[in-house]
N, C-alpha and C positions, 0 to 999 in steps of 0.2 A: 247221469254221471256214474262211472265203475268206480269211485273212490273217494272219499275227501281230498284226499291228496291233490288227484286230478280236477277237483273242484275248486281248491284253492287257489290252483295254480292260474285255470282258467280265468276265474274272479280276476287276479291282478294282471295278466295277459289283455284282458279289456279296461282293466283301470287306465296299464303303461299306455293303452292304443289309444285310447280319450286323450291322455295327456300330450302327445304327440300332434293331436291338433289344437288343443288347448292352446300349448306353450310354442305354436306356428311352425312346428318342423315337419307335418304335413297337411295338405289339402285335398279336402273330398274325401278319396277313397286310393289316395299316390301308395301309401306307404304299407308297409306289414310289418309285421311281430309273430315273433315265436319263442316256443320255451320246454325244452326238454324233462320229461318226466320217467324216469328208466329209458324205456327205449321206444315210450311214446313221446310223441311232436304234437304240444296244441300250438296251433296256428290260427291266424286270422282267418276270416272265408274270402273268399275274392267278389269285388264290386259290393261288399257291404259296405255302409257306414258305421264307422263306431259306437253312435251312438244307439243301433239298433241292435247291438252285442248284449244279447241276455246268456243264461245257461241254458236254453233251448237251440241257441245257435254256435253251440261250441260246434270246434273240428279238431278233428287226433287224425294222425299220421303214425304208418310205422316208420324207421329207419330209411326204407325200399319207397317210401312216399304211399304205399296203400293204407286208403281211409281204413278208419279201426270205428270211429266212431265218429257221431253226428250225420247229417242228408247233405251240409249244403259242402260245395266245390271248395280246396281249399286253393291260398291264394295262387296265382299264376307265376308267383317269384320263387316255389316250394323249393326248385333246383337251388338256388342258392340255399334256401335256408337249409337245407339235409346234404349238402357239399359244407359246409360248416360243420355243422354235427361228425356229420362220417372224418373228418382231416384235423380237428383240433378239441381240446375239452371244456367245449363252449356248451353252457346250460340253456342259453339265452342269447337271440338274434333280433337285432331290431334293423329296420330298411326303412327310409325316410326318402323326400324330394326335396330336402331342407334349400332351401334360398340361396344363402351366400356359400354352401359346401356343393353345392350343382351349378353353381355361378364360375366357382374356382376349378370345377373338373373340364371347363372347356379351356382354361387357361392352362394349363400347367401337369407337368405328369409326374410332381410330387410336392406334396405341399413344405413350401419352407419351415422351417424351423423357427417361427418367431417369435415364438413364446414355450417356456420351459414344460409345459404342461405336455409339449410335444412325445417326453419321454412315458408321459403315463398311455399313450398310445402304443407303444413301441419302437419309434423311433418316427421320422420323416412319414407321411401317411400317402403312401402312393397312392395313383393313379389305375384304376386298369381300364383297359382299351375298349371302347363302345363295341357293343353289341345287342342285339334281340333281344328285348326284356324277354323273362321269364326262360333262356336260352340255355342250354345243358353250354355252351361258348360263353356267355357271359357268367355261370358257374365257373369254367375255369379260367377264366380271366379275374378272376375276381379271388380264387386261391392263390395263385400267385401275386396278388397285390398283396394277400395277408400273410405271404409267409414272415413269422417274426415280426406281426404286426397285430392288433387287436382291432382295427380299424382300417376302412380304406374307401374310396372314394368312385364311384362308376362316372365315368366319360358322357357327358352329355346326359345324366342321368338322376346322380345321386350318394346319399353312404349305407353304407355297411358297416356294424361296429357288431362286438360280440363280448359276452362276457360269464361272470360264474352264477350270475343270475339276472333279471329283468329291471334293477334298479343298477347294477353297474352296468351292463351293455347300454340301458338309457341314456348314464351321465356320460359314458365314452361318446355317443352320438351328439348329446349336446355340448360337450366339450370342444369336438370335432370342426361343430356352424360357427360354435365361438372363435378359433382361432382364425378358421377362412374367413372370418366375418372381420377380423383383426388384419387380415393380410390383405385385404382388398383394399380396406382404408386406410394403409402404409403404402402400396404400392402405386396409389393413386396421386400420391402426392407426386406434381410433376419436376423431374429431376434430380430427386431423392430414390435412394434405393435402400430398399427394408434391412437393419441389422439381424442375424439370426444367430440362436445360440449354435455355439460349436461342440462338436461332437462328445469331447471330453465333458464338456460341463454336462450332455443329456444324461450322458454312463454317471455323472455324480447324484444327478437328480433324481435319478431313477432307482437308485441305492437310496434313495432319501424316500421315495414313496412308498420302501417298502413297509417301513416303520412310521408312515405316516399314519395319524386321524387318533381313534380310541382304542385303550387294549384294558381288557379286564385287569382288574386290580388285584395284587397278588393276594394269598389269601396266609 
């Protein structure tokens, strides 16, 4: 390792990727994670499992995707994760094959609004159009799903969330299985169709997150 820093970061890059199959949002070896350090990328390696993720098996990326550091291949999904990096001020990328969020990308090319948490995404969490894992095509498809979005959803495939570090881009992604998981079992009901919040109320809620959770006490 070149750094504490870069050691740190790695350390919790395989914590978040344990927890991903822990907590069922991926199988095997579906999913990857990455996590921005200057203008190094540690990423997952490709066809490992996570639980054989020591500090001997880290991988660093530059910008440009050339290895900096580590032996082994890093994952085969890099195009998206360094199309993130390079288009928005994302520290942290998490890629999953979660269940009911891969279930809903074959239905639907934006997911409803059916619960307010929707605006902590950025609004509706689109769709983008199937293509070639690991594809410089499914990188841009996949930009455009997130413009103005912090999450979004691959076709036949999976999600994508991103955030300012590896515990929020996590919870966006779990966030994400929850509401599809929420919309499949509304929409299932036969001859019922799902209420969804309306646009004005996500613009209120999402004024409301901003000042949401804990804030140091004044002094």
């Amino acid at each position: 390792m070149e750094s504490a820093e870069l050691l740190g970061a790695w350390r919790e890059l395989v914590h978040t990727a344990r927890r991903t199959t822990a907590e069922g949002l991926v199988v095997g070896t579906s999913g990857n994670l990455s996590v921005r350090v200057g203008d190094t990328v540690l990423v997952t390696p490709s066809g490992l499992s996570y639980e054989r993720l020591g500090d001997a098996e880290w991988c660093a990326v530059d910008l440009e995707g050339r290895r900096t550091a580590g032996s082994l291949s890093p994952t085969s999904e890099l195009p998206m994760h360094l199309a993130v990096y390079r288009h928005t001020g994302a520290r942290a990328v998490v890629h999953t094959h979660a269940v009911h969020a891969t279930a809903v990308s074959t239905l639907v090319r934006e997911v409803p609004a059916v619960h307010y948490i929707t605006a902590e995404l950025g609004g509706p969490v689109r769709v983008a159009p199937y293509a070639t894992f690991g594809s410089d095509e499914l990188a841009a498809h996949m930009l455009t799903a997130l413009d103005g979005r912090n999450a979004c959803l691959l076709q036949n495939h999976g999600t994508v969330a991103y955030g300012e570090n590896l515990v929020q881009a996590y919870d966006r992604t779990a966030q994400l299985e929850w509401m599809c998981r929420v919309w499949l079992a509304a929409s299932s009901v036969p001859g019922r169709t799902p209420s969804l919040i309306p646009d004005d109320e996500l613009a209120r809620v999402e004024e409301k997150f901003r000042g949401y959770g804990q804030r140091p006490a004044a002094q």
